[in-house]
C-alpha positions in Angstrom: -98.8 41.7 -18.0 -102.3 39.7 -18.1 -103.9 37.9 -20.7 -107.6 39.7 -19.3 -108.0 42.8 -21.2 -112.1 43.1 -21.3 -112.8 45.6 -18.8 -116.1 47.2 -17.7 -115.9 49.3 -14.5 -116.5 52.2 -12.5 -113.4 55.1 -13.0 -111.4 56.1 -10.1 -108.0 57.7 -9.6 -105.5 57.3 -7.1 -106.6 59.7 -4.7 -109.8 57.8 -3.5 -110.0 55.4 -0.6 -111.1 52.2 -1.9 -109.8 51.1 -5.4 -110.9 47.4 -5.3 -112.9 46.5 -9.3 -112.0 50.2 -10.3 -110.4 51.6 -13.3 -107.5 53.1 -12.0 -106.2 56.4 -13.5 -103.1 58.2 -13.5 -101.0 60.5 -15.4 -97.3 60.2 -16.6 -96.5 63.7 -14.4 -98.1 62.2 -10.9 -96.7 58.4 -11.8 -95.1 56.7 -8.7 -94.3 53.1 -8.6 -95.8 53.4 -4.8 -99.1 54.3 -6.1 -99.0 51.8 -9.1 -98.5 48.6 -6.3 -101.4 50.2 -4.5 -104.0 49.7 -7.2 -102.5 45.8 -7.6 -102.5 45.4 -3.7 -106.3 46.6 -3.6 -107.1 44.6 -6.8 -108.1 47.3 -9.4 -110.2 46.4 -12.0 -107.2 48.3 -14.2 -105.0 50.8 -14.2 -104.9 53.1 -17.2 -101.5 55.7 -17.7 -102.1 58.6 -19.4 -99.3 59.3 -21.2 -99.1 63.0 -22.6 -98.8 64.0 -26.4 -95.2 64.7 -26.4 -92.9 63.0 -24.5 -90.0 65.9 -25.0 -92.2 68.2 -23.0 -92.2 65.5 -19.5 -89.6 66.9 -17.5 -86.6 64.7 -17.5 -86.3 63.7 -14.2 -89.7 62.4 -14.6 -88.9 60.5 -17.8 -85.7 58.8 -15.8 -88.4 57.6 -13.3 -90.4 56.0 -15.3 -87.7 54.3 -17.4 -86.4 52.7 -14.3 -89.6 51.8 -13.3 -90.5 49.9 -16.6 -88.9 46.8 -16.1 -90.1 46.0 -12.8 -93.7 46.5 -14.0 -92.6 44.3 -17.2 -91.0 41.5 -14.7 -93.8 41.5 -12.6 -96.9 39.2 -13.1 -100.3 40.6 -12.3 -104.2 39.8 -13.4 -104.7 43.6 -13.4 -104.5 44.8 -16.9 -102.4 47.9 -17.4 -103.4 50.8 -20.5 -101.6 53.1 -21.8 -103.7 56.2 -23.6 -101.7 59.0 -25.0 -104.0 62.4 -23.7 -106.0 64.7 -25.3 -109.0 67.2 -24.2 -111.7 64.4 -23.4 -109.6 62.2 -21.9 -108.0 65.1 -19.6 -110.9 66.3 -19.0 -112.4 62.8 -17.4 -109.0 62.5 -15.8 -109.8 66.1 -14.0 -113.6 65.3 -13.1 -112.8 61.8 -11.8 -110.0 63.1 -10.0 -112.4 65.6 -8.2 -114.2 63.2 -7.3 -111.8 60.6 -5.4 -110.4 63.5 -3.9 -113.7 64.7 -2.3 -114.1 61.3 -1.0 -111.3 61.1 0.8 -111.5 64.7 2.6 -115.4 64.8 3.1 -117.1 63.5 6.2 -119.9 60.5 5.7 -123.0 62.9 5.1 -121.0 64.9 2.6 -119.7 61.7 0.7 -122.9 60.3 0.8 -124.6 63.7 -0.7 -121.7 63.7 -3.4 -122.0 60.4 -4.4 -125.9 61.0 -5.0 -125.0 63.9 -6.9 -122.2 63.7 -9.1 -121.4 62.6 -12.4 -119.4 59.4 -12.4 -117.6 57.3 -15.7 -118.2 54.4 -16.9 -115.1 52.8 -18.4 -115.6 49.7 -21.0 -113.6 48.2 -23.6 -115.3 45.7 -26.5 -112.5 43.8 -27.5 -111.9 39.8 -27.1 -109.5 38.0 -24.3 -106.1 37.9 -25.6 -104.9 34.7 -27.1 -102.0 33.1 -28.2 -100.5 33.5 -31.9 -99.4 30.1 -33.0 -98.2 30.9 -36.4 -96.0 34.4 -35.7 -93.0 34.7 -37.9 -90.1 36.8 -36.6 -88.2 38.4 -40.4 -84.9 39.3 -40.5 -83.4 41.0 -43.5 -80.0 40.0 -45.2 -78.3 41.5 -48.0 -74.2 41.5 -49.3 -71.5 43.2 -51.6 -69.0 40.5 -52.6 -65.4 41.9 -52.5 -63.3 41.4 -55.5 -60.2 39.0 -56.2 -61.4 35.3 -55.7 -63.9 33.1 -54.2 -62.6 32.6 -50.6 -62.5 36.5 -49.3 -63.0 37.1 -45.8 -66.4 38.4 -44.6 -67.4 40.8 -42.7 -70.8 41.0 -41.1 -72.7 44.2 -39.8 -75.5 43.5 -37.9 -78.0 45.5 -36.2 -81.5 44.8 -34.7 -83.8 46.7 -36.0 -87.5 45.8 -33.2 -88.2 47.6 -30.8 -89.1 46.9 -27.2 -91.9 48.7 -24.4 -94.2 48.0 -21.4 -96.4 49.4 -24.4 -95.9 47.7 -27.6 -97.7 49.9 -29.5 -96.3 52.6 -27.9 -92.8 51.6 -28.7 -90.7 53.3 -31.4 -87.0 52.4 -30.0 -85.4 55.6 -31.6 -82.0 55.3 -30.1 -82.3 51.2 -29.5 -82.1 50.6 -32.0 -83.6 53.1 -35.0 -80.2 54.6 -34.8 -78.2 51.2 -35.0 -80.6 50.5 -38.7 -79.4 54.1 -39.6 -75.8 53.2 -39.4 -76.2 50.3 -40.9 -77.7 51.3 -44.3 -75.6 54.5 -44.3 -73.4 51.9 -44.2 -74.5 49.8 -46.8 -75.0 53.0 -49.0 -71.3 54.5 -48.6 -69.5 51.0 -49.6 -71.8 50.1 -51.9 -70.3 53.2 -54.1 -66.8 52.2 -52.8 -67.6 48.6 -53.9 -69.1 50.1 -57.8 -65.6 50.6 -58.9 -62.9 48.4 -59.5 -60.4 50.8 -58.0 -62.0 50.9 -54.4 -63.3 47.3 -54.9 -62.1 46.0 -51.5 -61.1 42.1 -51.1 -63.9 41.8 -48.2 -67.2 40.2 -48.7 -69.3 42.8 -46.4 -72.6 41.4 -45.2 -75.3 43.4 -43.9 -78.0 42.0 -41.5 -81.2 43.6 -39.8 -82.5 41.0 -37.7 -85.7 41.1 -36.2 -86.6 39.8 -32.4 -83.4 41.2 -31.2 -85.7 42.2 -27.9 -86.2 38.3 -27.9 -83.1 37.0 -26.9 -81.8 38.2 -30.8 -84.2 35.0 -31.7 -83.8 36.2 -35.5 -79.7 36.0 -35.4 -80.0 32.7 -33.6 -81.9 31.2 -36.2 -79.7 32.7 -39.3 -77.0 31.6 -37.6 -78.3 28.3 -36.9 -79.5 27.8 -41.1 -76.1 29.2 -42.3 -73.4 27.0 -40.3 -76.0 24.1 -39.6 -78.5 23.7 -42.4 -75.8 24.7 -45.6 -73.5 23.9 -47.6 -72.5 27.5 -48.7 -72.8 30.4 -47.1 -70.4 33.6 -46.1 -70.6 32.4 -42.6 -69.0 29.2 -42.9 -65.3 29.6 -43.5 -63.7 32.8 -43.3 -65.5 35.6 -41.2 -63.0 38.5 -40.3 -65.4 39.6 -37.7 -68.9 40.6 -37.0 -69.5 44.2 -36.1 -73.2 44.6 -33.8 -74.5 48.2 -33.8 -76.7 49.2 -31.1 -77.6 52.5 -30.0 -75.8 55.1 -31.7 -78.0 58.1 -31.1 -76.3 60.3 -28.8 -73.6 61.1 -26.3 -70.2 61.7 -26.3 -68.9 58.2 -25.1 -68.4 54.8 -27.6 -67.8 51.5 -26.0 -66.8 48.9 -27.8 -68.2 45.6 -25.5 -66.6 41.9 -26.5 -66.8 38.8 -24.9 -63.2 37.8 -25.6 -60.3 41.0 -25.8 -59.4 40.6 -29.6 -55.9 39.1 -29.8 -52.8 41.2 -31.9 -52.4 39.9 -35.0 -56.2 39.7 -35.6 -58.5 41.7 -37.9 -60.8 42.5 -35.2 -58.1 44.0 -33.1 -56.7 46.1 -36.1 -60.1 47.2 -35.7 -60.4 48.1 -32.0 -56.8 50.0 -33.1 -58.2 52.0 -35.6 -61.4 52.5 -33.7 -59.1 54.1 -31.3 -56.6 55.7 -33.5 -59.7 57.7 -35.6 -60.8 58.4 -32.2 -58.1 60.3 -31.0 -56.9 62.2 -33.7 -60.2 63.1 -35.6 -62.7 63.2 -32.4 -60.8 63.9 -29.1 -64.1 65.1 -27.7 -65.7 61.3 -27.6 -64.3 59.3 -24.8 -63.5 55.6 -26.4 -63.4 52.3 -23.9 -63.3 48.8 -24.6 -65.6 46.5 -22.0 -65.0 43.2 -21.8 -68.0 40.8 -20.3 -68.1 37.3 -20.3 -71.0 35.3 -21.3 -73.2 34.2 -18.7 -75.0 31.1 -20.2 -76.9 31.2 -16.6 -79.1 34.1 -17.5 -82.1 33.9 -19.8 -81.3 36.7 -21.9 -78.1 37.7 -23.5 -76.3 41.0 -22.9 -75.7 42.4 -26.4 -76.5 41.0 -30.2 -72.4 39.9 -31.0 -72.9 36.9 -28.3 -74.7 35.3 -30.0 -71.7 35.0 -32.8 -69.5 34.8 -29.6 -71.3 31.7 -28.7 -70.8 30.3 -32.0 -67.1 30.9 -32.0 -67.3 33.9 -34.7 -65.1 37.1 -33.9 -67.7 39.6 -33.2 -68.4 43.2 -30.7 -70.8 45.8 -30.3 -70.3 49.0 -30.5 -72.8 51.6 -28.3 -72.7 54.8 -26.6 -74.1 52.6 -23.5 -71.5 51.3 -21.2 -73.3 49.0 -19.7 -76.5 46.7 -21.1 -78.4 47.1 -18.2 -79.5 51.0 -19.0 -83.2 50.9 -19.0 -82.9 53.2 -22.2 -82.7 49.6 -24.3 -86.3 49.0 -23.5 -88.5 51.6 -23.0 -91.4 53.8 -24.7 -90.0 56.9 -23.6 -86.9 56.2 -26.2 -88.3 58.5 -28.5 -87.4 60.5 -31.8 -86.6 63.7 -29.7 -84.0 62.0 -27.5 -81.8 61.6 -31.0 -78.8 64.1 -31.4 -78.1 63.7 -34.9 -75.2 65.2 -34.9 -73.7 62.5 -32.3 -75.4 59.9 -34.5 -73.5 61.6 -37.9 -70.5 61.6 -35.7 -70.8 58.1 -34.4 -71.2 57.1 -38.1 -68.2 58.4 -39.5 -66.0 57.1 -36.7 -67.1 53.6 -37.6 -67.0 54.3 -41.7 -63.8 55.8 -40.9 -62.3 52.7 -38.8 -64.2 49.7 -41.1 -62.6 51.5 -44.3 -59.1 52.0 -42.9 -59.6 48.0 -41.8 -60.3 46.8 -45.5 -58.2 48.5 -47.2 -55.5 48.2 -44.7 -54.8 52.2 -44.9 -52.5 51.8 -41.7 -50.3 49.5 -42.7 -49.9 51.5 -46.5 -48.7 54.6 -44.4 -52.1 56.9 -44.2 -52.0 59.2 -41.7 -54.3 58.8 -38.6 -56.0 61.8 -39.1 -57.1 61.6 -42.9 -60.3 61.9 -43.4 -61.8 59.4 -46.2 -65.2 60.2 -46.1 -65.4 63.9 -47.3 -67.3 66.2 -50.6 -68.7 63.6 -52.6 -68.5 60.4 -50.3 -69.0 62.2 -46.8 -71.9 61.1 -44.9 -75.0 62.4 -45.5 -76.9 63.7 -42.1 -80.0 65.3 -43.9 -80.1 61.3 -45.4 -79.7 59.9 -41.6 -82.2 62.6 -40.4 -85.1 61.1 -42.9 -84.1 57.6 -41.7 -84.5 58.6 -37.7 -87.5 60.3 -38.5 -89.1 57.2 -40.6 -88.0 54.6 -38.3 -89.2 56.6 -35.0 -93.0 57.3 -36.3 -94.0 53.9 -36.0 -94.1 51.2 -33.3 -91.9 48.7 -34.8 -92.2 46.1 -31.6 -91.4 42.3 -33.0 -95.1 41.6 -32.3 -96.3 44.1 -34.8 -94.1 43.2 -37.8 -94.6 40.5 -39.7 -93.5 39.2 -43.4 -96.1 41.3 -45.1 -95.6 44.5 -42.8 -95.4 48.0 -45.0 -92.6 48.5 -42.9 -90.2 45.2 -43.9 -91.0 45.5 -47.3 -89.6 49.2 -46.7 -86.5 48.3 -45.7 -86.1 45.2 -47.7 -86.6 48.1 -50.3 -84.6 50.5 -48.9 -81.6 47.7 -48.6 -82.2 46.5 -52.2 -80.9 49.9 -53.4 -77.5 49.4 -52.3 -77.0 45.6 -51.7 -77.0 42.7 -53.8 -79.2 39.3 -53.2 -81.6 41.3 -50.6 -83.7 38.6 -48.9 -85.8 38.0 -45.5 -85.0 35.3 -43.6 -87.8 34.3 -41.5 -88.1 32.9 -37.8 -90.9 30.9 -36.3 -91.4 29.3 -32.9 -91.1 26.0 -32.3 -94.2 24.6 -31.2 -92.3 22.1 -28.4 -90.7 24.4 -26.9 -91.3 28.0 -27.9 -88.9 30.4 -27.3 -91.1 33.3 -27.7 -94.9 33.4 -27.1 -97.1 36.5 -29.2 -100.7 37.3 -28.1 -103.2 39.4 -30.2 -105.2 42.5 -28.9 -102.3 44.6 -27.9 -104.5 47.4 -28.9 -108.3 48.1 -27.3 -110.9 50.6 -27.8 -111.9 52.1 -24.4 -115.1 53.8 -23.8 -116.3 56.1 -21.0 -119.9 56.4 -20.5 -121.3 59.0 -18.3 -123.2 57.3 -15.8 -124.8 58.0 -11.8 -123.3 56.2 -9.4 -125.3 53.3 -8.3 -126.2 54.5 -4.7 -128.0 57.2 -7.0 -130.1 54.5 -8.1 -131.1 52.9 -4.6 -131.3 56.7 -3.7 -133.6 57.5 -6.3 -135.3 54.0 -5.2 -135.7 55.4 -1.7 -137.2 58.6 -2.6 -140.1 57.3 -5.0 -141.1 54.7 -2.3 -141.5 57.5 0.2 -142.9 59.8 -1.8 -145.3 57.0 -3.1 -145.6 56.2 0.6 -146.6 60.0 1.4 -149.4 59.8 -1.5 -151.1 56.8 -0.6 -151.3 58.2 3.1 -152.2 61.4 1.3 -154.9 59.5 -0.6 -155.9 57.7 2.4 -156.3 60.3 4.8 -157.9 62.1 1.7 -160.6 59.7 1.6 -161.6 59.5 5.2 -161.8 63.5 5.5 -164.4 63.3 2.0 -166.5 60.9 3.8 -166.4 62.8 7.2 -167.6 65.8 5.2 -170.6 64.0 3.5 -171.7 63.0 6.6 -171.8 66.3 8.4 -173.5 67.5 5.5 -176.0 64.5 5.6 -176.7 65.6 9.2 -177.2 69.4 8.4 -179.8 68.7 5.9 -181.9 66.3 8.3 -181.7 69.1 11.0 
């Protein structure tokens, strides 16, 4: 985008002629990336997208659109800056009179423009914010929390991981419901079903488990690097240094019937983490033959700036680790956009999804397989099964609120909610902060992600010379008026002058 937010200009929609230092507006219904580029090409003042109230009522193939849209408009560099304004009457209603407006302009011959132009109502659009500048001092949290397993010092660990920002051509527009508000759901009904596993003795597994929520996953998983970085780098003890069994990422859980399992390296037999990709497959089949289950394997590319999925990172740092989605492929523009919202969620997938990875993880630990369970029992069931009204109040509080990495800091009501939220069920609950270094940032912040836009009522200003015009002539008219006026008065008096001396 552009750092020039301070707008004051003359409104105008897509339908008129010349767009050049005008405020460009367009709804989400009539959006095409053709008539976007035309508003940069002619050099628009801006370009403000009204976005309507709920997304769930924009047709879907108008939704897909946009989505693939978004990150060309986020790759591409322009000085034009780009609004988004979520509708109601007012606004629609100077959307609908502007948009009369350019229309007539286009259509009309020069007399009728001209006469229009005099006429008509036109808006004023002005914002009173400041330019946009840099954030020097933005930290990126991460939350961390464990449940040591029981029977000695040097268990195994292993880590679940899930990012829990949010990404958008809109920040503040961006509540990631599926990527990743449904990957922090798993996660803490996670945390919550072994923590009562973990309570007694009898079910006290020999795993360390240890639960992450990083933050700047949208960032090149900037938090994870850094955690990673402080706990095999920068200590001397930590449940990353020795013996990690294998890092599970979750990331985008929310719906579908489809769960990939991606790795960078096919886990080798013998291994933890392929007992897991077996039992991943095993509960599969015999509890849920509706989901369709795939592994996909993708090497790192250390070429590209960002990274595919959260587990390289791990991968990079020679720790066992996956990710486990409903996406096959990174790529889907559903990862980062504002129209990933709360009504795009099926709950009962994301329930579903949730016990299929309970289900496997438990089977892992306790090594239920090799003790001759059968594939099909259920372990999660009456008292321990998982809880969807619980998952439903989760979705719905993590898809209210914007929750881009820009937004959130240290003190942000909604860190300290799940730090909270964590703290219930895990023990040594902590934030582990990120911050940029100053040489060589990885990740630049700017302020005023949010304006205030005003539209004034104004005439056009070709009323004004027009006005202009008409008071010179009719002054013009008076003082010929006057003038002519005072040459008749003076003719009278002196034909009356005349008639008395005759």
């Amino acid at each position: 985008g552009t750092r020039s937010a301070v707008l004051n200009t003359e409104a105008r929609t897509v339908e008129a002629d010349v767009l050049s230092r005008r405020c460009v507006m367009m709804r989400l219904v009539d959006f095409s990336y053709e008539q976007y580029q035309k508003a940069l090409r002619q050099s628009a003042g801006a370009v403000v997208i009204i976005l309507p109230r709920s997304i769930s009522s924009v047709p879907q193939d108008v939704v897909r659109q946009f989505m693939e849209i978004e990150p060309e408009m986020l790759a591409m560099e322009t000085i034009v800056p780009v609004y988004f304004a979520v509708e109601d009457e007012e606004l629609l209603s100077i959307y609908e009179q502007t948009r009369a407006a350019s229309a007539s302009q286009g259509s009309a011959s020069a007399a009728e423009v001209l006469l229009h132009t005099a006429t008509a109502n036109g808006f004023q659009m002005v914002t009173s914010g400041a330019q946009s500048k840099a954030i020097n001092d933005w930290l990126i949290p991460s939350v961390e929390g464990r449940l040591t397993g029981l029977g000695g010092e040097d268990l195994p660990t292993v880590v679940i991981v899930a990012h829990y920002d949010s990404f958008g051509v809109a920040p503040w527009l961006s509540h990631g419901a599926d990527s990743n508000g449904s990957g922090i759901s798993v996660l803490l009904e996670l945390a919550r079903l072994f923590s009562r596993l973990y309570t007694y003795r009898r079910t006290h597994a020999g795993y360390n488990l240890l639960f992450f929520a990083s933050g700047g996953g949208k960032f090149n998983y900037q938090g994870t690097k850094r955690w990673l970085e402080d706990n095999l780098d920068h200590t001397d003890s930590s449940l990353l240094q020795d013996n990690v069994a294998f890092v599970l990422c979750l990331d985008t859980l929310g719906r579908g019937n489809s769960l990939h399992l991606h790795v960078s390296k096919p886990p080798k037999e013998g291994t933890l983490q392929h007992a897991f990709l077996r039992e991943l497959e095993m509960v599969v089949a015999s509890q849920f033959p509706e989901v369709k289950f795939s592994m996909v394997h993708k090497k790192i590319n250390l070429a590209e700036d960002m990274l595919a999925w959260e587990h390289e990172r791990f991968a990079i740092r020679r720790l066992p680790a996956f990710t486990i989605s409903h996406l096959e492929s990174h790529r889907d523009s559903l990862r980062n956009s504002i129209m990933d919202r709360r009504a795009r969620i099926d709950t009962k997938a994301l329930t579903r999804n949730t016990r299929i990875i309970a289900e496997a993880l438990t089977r892992v630990i306790y090594n239920l397989t090799d003790k001759g369970a059968p594939a099909d029992l259920q372990i999660f069931t009456d008292q321990m099964q998982i809880q969807q009204e619980q998952l439903e109040s989760v979705m719905d509080w993590l898809s209210s609120q914007p929750r881009a990495a820009q937004l959130i800091d240290k003190d942000s009501t909604f860190l300290n909610t799940l730090e909270y939220y964590m703290g219930r069920y895990l023990k040594d609950v902590k934030q582990h902060h990120v911050k940029a270094d100053k040489r060589d940032p990885e990740f630049v912040f700017y302020d005023q992600l949010k304006q205030v836009m005003n539209a004034y009522r104004v005439k056009p200003a070709i009323f004004d010379l027009l006005l202009a015009v008409c008071i010179a002539a009719y002054l013009g008219v008076a003082y010929v008026a006057v003038q002519h006026f005072g040459l008749l008065y003076k003719l009278i008096q002196r034909l009356s002058l005349k008639t008395k001396q005759q």
